[in-house]
DOMARMAR-832945 format. One record per residue (C-alpha): z, y, x. Coordinates in steps of 0.05 Angstrom, whole numbers, padded with zeros to 5 digits, always signed. Each point is the difference from the previous one (the first is absolute). Layout:
ZYX;...
END
This chain:
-00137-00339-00130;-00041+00066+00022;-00065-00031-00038;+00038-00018-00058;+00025+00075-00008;-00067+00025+00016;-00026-00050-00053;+00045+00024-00046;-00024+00076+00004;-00080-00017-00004;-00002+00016-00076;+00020+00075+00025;-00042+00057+00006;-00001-00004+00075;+00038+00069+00016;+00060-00030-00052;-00009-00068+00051;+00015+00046+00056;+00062+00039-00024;+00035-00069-00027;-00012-00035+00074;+00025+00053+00025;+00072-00005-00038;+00012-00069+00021;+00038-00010+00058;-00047-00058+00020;-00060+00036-00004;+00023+00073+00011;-00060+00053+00033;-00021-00063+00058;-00025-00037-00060;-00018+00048-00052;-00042+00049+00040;-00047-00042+00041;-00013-00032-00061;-00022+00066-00045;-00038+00017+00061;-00039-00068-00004;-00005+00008-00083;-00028+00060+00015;+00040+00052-00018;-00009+00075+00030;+00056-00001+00061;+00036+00062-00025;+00005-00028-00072;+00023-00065+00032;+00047+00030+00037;+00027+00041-00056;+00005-00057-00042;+00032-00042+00060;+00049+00052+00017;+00026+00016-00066;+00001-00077-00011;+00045-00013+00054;+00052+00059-00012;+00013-00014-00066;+00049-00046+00000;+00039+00031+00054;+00037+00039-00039;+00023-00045-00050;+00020-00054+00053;+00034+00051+00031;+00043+00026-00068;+00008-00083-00025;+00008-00038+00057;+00081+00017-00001;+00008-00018-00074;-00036-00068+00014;+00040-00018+00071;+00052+00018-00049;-00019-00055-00058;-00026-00041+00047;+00074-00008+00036;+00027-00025-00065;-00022-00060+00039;+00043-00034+00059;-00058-00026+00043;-00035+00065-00015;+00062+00036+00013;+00014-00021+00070;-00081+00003+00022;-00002+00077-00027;+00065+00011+00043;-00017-00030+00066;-00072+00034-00014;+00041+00066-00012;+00052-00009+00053;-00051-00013+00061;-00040+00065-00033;+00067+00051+00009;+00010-00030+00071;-00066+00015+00017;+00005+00073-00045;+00027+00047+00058;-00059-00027+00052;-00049+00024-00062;+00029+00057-00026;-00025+00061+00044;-00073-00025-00010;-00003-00021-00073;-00049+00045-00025;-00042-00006+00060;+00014-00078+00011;-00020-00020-00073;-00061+00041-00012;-00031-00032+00076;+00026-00062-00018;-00035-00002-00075;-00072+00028+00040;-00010-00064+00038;-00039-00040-00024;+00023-00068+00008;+00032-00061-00038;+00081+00022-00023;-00014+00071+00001;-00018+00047-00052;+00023+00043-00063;+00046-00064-00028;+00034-00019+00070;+00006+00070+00010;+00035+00014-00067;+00047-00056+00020;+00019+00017+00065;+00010+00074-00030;+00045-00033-00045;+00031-00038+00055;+00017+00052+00043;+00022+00038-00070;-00053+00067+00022;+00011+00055-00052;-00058-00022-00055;-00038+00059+00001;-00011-00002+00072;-00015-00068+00004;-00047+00014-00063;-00036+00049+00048;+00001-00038+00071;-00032-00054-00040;-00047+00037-00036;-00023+00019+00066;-00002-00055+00028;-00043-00029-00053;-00051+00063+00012;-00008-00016+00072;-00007-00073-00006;-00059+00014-00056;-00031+00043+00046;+00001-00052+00055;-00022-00058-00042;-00059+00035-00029;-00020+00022+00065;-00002-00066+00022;-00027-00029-00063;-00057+00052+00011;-00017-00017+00074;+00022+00069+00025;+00056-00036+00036;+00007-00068+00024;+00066-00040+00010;-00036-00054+00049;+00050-00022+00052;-00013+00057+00049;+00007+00054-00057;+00074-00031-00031;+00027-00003+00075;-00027+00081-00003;+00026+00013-00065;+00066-00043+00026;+00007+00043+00055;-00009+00067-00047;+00056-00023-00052;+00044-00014+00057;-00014+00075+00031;+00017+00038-00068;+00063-00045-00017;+00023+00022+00070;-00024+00062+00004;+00032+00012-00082;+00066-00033+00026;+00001+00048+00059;-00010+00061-00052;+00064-00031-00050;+00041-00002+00065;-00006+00070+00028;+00029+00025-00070;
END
């Protein structure tokens, strides 16, 4: 599917390639970046064009995605998945709640398979975080992981084996070290 989107981009000016990866949630910055580094493309323009790519449609997922849960429980079957969905997320809301901010905008910078701006819009959504502030965490989010993945796609920084157990070990130190902060307030 990845080479058919790619594919489907190559008649782009490569920058434009970059910034419409970047929006889907299949692609996102993991995709689009390495890729304008190999086309060529100076790594602060790419990562411009990657970044703005990706935060784009936050906003708007963020605004619709009520309206269209809304049409799309019109529907029984679709009904009863968007509630369970929606029930397990406001069991799970209280556990989330003091680290939101904090929470999504780590949670969009790692690079990996399921995370990202779109996941992260729709556990913000989930969880219902005020919009703005998710728009922001997010945002963020999105800025770190683009910094990450052009490192990487650079050579500055590896993510062999030894470096993702480091890295690992680092995400796991802030998240508790950021949790500790939330609690002592």
């Amino acid at each position: 599917m990845s080479e058919w989107i790619v594919n489907a981009v190559t008649g782009l000016p490569v920058e434009w390639r970059v910034f419409f990866l970047s929006m889907l949630p299949i692609t996102e910055l993991r995709v689009a970046i390495p890729l304008g580094i190999a086309w060529g493309i100076p790594p602060l323009i790419n990562y411009c064009y990657a970044v703005a790519g990706n935060i784009l449609p936050v906003l708007p997922i963020l605004v619709f995605l009520d309206p269209a849960i809304r049409i799309l429980s019109k529907n029984a079957t679709m009904k009863r998945l968007i509630d369970r969905i929606l029930d397990s997320a406001e069991q799970k809301k209280e556990r989330y709640e003091r680290y939101e901010i904090f929470g999504l905008t780590i949670f969009v910078s790692i690079p990996a398979p399921g995370t990202g701006a779109w996941t992260g819009t729709l556990i913000a959504y989930l969880l219902r975080v005020n919009r703005l502030k998710a728009f922001l965490a997010i945002s963020l989010g999105v800025l770190l992981v683009g910094v990450l993945m052009t490192a990487v796609s650079m050579g500055i920084l590896s993510l062999s084996s030894e470096h993702m157990l480091l890295a690992a070990g680092a995400a796991v130190t802030v998240v508790a070290f950021g949790i500790w902060h939330q609690s002592r307030k």
